[in-house]
C-alpha positions in Angstrom: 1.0 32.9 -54.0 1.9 31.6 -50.6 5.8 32.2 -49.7 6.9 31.2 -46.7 9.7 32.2 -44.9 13.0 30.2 -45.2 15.2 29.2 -42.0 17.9 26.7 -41.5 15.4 24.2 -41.1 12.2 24.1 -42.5 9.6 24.1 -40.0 7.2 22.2 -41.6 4.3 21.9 -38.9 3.8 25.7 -39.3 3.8 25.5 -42.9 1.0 22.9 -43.2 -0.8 24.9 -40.7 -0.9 27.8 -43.4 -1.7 25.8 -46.3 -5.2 25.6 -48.4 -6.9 22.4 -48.9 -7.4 23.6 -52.7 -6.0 22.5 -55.5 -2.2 24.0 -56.8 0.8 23.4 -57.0 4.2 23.3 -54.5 7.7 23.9 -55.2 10.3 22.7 -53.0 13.6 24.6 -52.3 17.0 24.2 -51.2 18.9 26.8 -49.1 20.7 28.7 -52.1 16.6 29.1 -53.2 17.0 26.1 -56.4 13.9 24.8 -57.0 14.4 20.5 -56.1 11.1 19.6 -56.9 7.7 21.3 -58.2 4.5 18.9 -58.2 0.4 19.5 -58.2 -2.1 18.0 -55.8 -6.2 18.4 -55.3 -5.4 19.5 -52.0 -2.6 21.4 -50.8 -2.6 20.7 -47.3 -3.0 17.3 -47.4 -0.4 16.2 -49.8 2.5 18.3 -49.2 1.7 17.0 -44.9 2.1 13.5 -46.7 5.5 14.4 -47.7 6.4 14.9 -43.5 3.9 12.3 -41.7 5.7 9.3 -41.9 8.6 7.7 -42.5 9.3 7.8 -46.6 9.6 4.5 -48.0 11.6 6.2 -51.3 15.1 7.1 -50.9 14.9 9.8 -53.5 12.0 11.4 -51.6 14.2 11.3 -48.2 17.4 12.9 -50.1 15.3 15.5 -51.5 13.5 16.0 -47.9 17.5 16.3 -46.1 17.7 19.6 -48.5 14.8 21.4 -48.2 14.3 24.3 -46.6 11.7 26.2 -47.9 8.4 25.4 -49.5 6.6 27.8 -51.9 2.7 27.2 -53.2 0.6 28.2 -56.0 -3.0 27.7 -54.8 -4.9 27.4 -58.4 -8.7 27.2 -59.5 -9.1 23.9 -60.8 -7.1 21.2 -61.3 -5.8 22.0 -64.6 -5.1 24.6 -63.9 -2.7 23.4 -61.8 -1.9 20.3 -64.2 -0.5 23.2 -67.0 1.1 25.4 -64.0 3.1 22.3 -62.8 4.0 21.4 -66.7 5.4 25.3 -67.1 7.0 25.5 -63.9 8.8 22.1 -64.5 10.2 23.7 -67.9 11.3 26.9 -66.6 13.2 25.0 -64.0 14.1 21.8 -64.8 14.4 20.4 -60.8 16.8 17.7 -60.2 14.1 15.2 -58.4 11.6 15.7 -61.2 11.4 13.7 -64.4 12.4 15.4 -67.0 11.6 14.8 -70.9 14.5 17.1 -73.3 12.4 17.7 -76.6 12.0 21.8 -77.1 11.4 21.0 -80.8 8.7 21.5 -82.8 7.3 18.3 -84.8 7.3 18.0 -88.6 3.9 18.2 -90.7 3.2 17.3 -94.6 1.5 20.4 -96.1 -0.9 20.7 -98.5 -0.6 24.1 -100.3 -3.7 26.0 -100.9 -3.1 26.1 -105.0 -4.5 25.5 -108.2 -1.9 22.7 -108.6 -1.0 22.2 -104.9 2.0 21.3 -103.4 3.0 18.5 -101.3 6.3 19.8 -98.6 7.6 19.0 -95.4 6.8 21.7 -93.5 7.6 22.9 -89.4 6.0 25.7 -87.1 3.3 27.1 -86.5 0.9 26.4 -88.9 -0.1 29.9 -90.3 0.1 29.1 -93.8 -3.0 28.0 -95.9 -3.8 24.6 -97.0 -3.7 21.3 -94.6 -1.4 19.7 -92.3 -0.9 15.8 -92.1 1.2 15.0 -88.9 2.5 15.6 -86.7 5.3 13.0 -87.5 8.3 12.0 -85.6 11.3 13.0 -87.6 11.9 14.6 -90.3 12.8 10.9 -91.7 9.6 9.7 -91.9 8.3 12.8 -93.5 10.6 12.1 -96.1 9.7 8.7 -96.5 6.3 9.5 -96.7 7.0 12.0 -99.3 9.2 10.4 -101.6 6.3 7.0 -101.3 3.6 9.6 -102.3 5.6 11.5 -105.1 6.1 7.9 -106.9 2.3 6.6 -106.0 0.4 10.2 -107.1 3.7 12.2 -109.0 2.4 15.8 -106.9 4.8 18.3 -106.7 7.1 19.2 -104.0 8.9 22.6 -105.7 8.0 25.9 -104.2 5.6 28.2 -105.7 8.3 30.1 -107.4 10.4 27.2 -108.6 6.8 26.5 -110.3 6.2 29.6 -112.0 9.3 30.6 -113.7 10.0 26.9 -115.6 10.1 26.7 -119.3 10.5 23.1 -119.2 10.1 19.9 -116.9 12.8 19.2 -113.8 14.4 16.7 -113.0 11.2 15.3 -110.7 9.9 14.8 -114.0 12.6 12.4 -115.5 12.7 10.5 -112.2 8.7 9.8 -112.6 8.0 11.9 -109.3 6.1 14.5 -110.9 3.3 15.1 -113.9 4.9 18.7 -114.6 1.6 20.7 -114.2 4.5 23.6 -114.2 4.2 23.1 -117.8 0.9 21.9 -118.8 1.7 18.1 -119.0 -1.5 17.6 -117.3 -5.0 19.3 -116.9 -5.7 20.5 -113.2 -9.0 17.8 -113.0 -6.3 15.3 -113.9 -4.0 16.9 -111.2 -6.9 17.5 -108.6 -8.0 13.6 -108.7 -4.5 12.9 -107.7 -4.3 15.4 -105.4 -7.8 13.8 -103.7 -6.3 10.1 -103.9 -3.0 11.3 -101.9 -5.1 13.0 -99.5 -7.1 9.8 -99.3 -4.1 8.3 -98.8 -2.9 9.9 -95.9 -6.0 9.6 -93.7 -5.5 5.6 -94.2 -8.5 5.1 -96.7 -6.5 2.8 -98.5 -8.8 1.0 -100.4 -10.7 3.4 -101.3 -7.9 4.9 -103.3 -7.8 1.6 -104.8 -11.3 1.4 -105.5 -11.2 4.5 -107.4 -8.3 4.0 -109.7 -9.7 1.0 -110.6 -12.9 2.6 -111.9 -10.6 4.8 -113.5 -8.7 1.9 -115.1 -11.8 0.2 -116.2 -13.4 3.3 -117.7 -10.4 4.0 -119.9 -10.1 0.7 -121.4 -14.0 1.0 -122.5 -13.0 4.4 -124.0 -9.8 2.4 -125.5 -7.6 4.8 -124.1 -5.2 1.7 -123.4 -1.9 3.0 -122.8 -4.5 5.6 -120.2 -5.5 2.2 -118.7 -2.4 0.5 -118.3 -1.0 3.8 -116.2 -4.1 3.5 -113.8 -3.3 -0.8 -113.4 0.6 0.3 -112.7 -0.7 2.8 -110.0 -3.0 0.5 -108.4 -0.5 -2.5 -108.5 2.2 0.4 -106.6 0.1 1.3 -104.3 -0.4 -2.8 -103.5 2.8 -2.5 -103.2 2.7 -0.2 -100.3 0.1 -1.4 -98.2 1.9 -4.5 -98.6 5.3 -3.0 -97.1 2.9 -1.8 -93.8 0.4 -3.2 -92.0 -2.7 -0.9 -91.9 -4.9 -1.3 -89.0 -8.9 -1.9 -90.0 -10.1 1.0 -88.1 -7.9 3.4 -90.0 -7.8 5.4 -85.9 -5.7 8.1 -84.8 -3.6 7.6 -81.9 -0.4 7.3 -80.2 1.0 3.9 -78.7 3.2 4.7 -75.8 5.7 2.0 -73.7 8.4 1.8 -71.7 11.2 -0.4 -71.0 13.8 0.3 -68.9 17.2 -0.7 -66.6 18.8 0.2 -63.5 17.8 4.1 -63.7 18.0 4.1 -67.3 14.3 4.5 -68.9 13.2 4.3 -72.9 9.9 5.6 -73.7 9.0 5.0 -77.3 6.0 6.7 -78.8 4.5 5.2 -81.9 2.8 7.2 -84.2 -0.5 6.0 -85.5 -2.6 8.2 -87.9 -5.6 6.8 -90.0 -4.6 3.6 -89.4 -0.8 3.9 -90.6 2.4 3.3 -88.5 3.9 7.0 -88.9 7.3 5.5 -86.9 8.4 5.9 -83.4 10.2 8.4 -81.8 12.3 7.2 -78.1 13.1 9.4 -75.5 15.5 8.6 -72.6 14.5 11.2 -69.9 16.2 12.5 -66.9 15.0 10.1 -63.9 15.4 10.6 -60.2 16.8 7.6 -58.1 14.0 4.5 -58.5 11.7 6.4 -60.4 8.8 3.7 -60.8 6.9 3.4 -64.4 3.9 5.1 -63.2 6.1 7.9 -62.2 7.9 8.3 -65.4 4.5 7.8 -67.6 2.9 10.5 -65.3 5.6 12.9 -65.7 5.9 12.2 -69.0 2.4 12.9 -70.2 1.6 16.9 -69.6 5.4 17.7 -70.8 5.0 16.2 -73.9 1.2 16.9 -75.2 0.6 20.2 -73.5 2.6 22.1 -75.9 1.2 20.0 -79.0 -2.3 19.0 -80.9 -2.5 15.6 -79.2 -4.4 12.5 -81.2 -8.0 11.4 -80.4 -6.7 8.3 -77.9 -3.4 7.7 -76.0 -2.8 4.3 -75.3 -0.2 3.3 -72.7 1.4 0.2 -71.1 0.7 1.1 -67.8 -1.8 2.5 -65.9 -1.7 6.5 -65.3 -2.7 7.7 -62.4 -5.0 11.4 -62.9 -5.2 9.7 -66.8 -8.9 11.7 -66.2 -7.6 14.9 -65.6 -5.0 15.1 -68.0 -7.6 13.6 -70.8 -10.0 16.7 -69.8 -7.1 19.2 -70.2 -6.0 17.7 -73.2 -9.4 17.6 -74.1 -10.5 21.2 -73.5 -6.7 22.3 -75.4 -7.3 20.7 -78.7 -11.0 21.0 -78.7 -12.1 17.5 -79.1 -12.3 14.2 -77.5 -9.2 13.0 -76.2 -9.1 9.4 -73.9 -5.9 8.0 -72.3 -6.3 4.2 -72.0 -3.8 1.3 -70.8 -6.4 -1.9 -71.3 -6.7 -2.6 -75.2 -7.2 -5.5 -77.2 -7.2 -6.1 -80.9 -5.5 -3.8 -83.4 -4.6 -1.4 -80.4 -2.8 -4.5 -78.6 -0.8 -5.6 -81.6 0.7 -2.0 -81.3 1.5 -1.8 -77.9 3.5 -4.9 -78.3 5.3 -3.4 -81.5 6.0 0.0 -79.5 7.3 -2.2 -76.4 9.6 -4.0 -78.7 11.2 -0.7 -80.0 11.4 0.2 -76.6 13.1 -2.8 -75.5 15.7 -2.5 -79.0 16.1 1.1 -78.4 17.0 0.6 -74.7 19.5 -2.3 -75.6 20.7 -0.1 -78.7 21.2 2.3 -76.2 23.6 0.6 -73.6 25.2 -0.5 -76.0 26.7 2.7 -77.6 29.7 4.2 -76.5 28.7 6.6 -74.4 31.4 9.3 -75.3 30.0 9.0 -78.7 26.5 9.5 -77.9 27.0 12.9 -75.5 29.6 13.8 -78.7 26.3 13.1 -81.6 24.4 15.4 -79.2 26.6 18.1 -78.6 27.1 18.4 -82.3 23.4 18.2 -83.2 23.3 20.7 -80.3 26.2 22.7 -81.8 24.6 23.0 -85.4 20.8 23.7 -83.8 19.5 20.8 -85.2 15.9 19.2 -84.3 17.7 16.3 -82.4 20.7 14.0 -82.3 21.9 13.3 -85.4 22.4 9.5 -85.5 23.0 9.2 -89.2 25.9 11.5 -90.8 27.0 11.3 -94.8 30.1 13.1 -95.7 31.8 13.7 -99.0 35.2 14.1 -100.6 36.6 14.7 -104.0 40.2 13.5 -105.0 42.0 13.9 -108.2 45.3 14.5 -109.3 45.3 17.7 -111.5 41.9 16.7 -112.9 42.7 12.9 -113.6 40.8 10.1 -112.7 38.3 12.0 -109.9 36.7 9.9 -107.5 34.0 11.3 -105.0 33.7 9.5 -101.6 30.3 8.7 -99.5 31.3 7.7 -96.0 28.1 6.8 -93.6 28.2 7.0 -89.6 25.6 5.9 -87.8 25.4 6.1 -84.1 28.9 7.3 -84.3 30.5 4.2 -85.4 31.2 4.0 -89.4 28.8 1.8 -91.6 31.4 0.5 -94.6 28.1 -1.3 -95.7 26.6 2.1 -96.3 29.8 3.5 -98.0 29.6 4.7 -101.8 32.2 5.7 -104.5 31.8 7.7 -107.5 33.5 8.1 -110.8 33.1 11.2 -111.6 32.9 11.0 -116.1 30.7 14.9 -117.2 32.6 17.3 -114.6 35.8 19.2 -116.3 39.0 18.0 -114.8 39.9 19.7 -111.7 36.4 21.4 -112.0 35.6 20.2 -107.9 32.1 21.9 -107.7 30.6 20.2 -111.0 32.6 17.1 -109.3 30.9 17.9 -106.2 27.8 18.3 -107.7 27.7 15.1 -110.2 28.2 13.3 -106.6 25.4 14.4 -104.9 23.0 14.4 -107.8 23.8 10.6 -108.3 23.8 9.6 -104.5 20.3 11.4 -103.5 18.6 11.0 -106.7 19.0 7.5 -105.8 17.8 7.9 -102.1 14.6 9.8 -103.6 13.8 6.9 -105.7 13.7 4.7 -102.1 17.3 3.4 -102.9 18.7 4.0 -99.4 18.3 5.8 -96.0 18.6 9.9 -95.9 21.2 11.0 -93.5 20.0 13.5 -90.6 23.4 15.6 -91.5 25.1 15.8 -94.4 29.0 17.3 -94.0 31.1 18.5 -96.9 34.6 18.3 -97.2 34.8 22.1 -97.9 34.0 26.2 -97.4 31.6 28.3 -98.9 31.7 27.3 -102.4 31.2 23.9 -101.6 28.6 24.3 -99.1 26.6 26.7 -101.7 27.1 23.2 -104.4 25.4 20.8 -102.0 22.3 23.3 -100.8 21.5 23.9 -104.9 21.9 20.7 -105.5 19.4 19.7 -102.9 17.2 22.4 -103.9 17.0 21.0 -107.3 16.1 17.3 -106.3 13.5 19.0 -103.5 15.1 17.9 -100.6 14.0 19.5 -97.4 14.6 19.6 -93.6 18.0 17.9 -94.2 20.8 19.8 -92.1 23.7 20.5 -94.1 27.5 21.7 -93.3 30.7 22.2 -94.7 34.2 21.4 -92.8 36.8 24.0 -94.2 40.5 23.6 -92.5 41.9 26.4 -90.9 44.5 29.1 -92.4 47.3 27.0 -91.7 45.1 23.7 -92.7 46.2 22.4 -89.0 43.9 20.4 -87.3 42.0 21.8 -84.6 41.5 25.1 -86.6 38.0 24.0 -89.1 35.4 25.8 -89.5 31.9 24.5 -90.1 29.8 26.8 -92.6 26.0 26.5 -92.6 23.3 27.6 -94.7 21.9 31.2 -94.1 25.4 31.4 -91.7 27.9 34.3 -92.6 30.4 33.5 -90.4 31.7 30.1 -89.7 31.0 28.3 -86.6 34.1 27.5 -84.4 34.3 24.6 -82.2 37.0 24.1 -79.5 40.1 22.3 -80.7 39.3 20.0 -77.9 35.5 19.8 -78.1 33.8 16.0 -78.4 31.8 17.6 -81.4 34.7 18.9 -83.3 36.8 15.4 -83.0 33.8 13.4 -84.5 33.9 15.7 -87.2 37.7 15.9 -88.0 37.3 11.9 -87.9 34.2 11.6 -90.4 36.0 14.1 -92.6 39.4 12.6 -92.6 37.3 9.1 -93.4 35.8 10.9 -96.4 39.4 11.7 -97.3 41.2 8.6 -96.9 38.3 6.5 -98.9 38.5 8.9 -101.4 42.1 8.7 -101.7 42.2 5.3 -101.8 39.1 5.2 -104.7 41.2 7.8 -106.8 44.7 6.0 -106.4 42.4 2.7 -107.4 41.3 4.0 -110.8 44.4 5.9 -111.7 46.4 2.9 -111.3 44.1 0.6 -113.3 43.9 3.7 -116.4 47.5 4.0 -116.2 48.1 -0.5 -116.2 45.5 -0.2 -119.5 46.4 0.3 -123.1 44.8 2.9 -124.6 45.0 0.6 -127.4 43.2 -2.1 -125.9 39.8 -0.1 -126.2 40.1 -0.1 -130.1 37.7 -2.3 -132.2 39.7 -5.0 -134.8 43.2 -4.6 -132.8 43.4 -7.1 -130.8 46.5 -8.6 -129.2 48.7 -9.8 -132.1 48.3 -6.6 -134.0 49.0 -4.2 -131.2 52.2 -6.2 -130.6 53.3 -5.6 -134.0 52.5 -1.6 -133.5 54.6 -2.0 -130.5 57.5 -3.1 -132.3 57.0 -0.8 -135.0 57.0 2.6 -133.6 58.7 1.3 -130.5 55.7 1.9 -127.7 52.9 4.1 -127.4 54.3 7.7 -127.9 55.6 6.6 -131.3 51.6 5.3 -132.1 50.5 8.4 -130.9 52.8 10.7 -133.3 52.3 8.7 -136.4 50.1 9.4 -139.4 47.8 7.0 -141.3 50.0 6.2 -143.8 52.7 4.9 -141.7 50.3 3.1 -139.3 49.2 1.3 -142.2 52.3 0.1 -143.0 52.4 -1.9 -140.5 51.7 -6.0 -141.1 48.4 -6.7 -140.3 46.5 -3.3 -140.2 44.4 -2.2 -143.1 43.8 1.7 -143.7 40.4 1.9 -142.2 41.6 -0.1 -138.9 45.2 2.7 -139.5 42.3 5.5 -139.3 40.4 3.7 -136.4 43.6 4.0 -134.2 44.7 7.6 -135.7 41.4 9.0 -134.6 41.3 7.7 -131.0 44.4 9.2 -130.2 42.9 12.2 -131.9 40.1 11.5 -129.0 42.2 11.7 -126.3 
């Protein structure tokens, strides 16, 4: 590695004089030795002399140029090598004139366990575990979307291997009609295999083959007159009809990524659209760090080797614009995953219907984007930032419990998205099989309703989850999770401090063993204390609802044969409801109008209460 010297000024004929015309890569650096800008170039000498040749036409470029005083050069092999160096060095460094992309995370897969009765589960990291990966996808969202639409199309399993061993007797998956509970020998593992084989099917985009086959199937039941057989097979194919309906599949069932960009002022949206045996996986947007009038071309260029050098790129990239060294970066790509890999920008066709699709969730991402508060948004990343979660979390549920010594509990669903609330999005529960002032079978008859209802598609999954509470609570939510198979949601719980002042919470996490503190002043911790007290005060108001309206009711108004003449006369009998409640069947029948079985009727349901 050339180094040379640094001086007040940068001398700059002297250091072209000493450069190679071979390919590398150059750093540029201010006086205190901060890296401003790292690029590559095919020849050393000539581009980094372009840089001090003429007058530059950019503005950024002549800011950066005011600053520099020392240049240092990698001289590389090849080309790629000096593509990867270049994508490495911009990581490690993160220069204030390059374009940046923020995304450390790794992507989420669907697995496919290697098992006699395999398992379908989201699944992130390296992928060292046996069976096959399906992805990447963008989120965890769309993981779980995919999931929950294959659990109800093929009912495979998503419980871990030692969830599957040690039942006695089908879950709750089972009920719900998301699983055949080969855990207990509810179905033959050819039966569970040809399922296994039309999911798999499914996920490489061979729709209608799937279809093809369970029609077969259909048919050759009903000529066996296995008819109830049959009529499972016709429900399948008319749900997976269903589906393809809900998406449209492209005809050459590809795999490829769909990348555009739309942008304002310096503010730039790329959105990546995920396309894998001819199904729309979603999008993913990124908003990079840009330099001063940092033109498309720039942005798609920079863009590129960040993001797929560090992942198993698809067989084709297709673009909105044209990228300049496309070639090269398709060879490294190429030569990294081990097959074919082509960057194009000219498509027709399928390909052109979604390029316009990912430019139009560029465009609504960028406007969705300008629109937000912007203390919100830095306050939704700090926290996701704060928690270690994969990325911003845009959509937050959190829940409450309220009761007054047991009566008339209420749990409370608040939903922020963006962070704004959604009252659209907001639930209330009656809480009827927990004990009174039992708040973790409360806590848990809450959560089992609200995301047994998400996993049957009745809703959108939150990327966080908060709970109004410590430990105890926290350890309610994460077993109750576990028991519906929910994975790779984050999940927290917001205990108030020793002197329940505000400012003072602690957030417990899974795994965690001491709390995590935020500052009493911290963006993260106010958007908390402000979904939390939302939780409360909906809650509150739920609970004060139905105790009023319980406490307004008769409790003789629920009784078969009494209606409102009769329970007048009980009224003016025993003088109101406590002298009901202490008399006997003898004196109840007394009264004008009630017989002795109607006299037991209302003896018993105060025996009830």
């Amino acid at each position: 590695m050339a180094k040379p010297e640094a001086s007040s000024k940068l001398d700059h004929r002297r250091l072209i004089n000493s450069l190679s015309t071979g390919p590398g890569v150059y750093r540029m650096l201010d006086g205190d030795g901060q890296v401003l800008y790292v690029g590559k170039a095919r020849n050393l000498k000539r581009r980094v002399a372009s840089y001090f040749g003429k007058q530059q036409s950019s503005p950024k470029t002549r800011a950066m140029l005011k600053q520099v005083r020392q240049v240092e050069v990698t001289v590389t092999h090849t080309e790629t090598e000096a593509l990867i160096l270049e994508n490495n060095l911009i990581k490690a460094h993160r220069p204030r004139y390059n374009v940046l992309f923020r995304d450390d995370k790794s992507y989420p897969y669907i697995h496919l366990s290697d098992h006699a009765f395999p398992r379908l589960s989201f699944y992130r990291g390296s992928r060292r575990e046996k069976g096959r990966y399906f992805g990447p996808y963008p989120n965890s969202g769309a993981i779980r979307t995919t999931l929950n639409e294959l659990q109800k199309l093929f009912r495979i399993r998503s419980c871990t291997d030692s969830f599957f061993r040690n039942r006695t007797r089908p879950c709750l998956q089972y009920q719900i009609q998301r699983c055949t509970a080969p855990c207990v020998g509810y179905i033959s593992e050819a039966d569970y295999a040809r399922d296994v084989d039309n999911a798999i099917l499914f996920l490489e985009g061979r729709n209608r083959d799937v279809i093809e086959r369970l029609v077969r199937s259909m048919e050759a039941a009903a000529e066996k007159q296995e008819y109830e057989r049959a009529a499972e097979f016709r429900d399948q194919v008319a749900r997976l009809r269903q589906a393809q309906a809900r998406q449209y599949v492209s005809g050459d069932s590809g795999d490829f990524d769909v990348i555009a960009l739309a942008g304002q002022g310096n503010l730039q949206c790329i959105s990546v659209l995920y396309i894998r045996g001819g199904h729309n996986l979603g999008n993913r947007t990124f908003f990079p760090r840009l330099p001063a009038d940092a033109e498309p071309r720039e942005v798609l260029t920079a863009f590129l080797p960040q993001y797929y050098l560090d992942r198993d790129p698809p067989r084709e990239i297709i673009t909105d614009h044209e990228v300049p060294d496309a070639a090269l970066l398709a060879e490294t790509l190429t030569e990294q995953a081990g097959q074919r890999v082509a960057i194009r920008h000219s498509v027709r066709g399928d390909r052109a219907r979604w390029l316009r699709m990912a430019a139009d969730n560029a465009a609504q991402a960028l406007a969705t984007r300008l629109a937000t508060d912007r203390q919100s948004r830095e306050a939704l990343q700090a926290l996701g930032d704060a928690l270690a979660m994969e990325g911003t979390p845009n959509r937050i549920e959190c829940f409450d419990i309220s009761h007054t010594s047991g009566e008339s509990a209420v749990a409370s669903c608040v939903v922020f998205e963006e962070g704004a609330a959604l009252n659209s999005d907001y639930r209330r529960f009656n809480l009827r099989e927990a004990e009174p002032g039992d708040d973790y079978a409360a806590l848990r008859e809450a959560l089992k309703r609200r995301y047994t209802r998400l996993k049957k598609g009745e809703g959108k999954f939150p990327d966080l989850l908060l709970i109004d509470g410590g430990k105890g609570q926290l350890r309610q939510a994460v077993e109750v999770l576990e028991e519906l198979q929910i994975e790779g949601l984050t999940v927290a719980g917001v205990a108030k401090g020793r002197d329940r002042r505000p400012g003072q919470e602690r957030i417990f996490l899974p795994g965690r063993e001491t709390p995590l503190i935020l500052g009493s002043d911290s963006a993260p911790l106010h958007l908390v204390q402000r979904i939390r007290d939302e939780a409360h005060r909906f809650a509150i108001a739920g609970h004060r609802h139905r105790r009023g309206r319980s406490r307004r009711s008769s409790p003789l108004e629920g009784i078969p044969g009494l209606g409102p003449k009769r329970r007048r006369e009980l009224l003016k009998a025993f003088g109101g409801i406590q002298g009901i409640r202490q008399a006997g069947v003898e004196d109840l029948a007394a009264v004008k109008g009630i017989s002795r079985e109607l006299a037991r009727r209302i003896y018993d349901e105060f025996r009830l209460e």
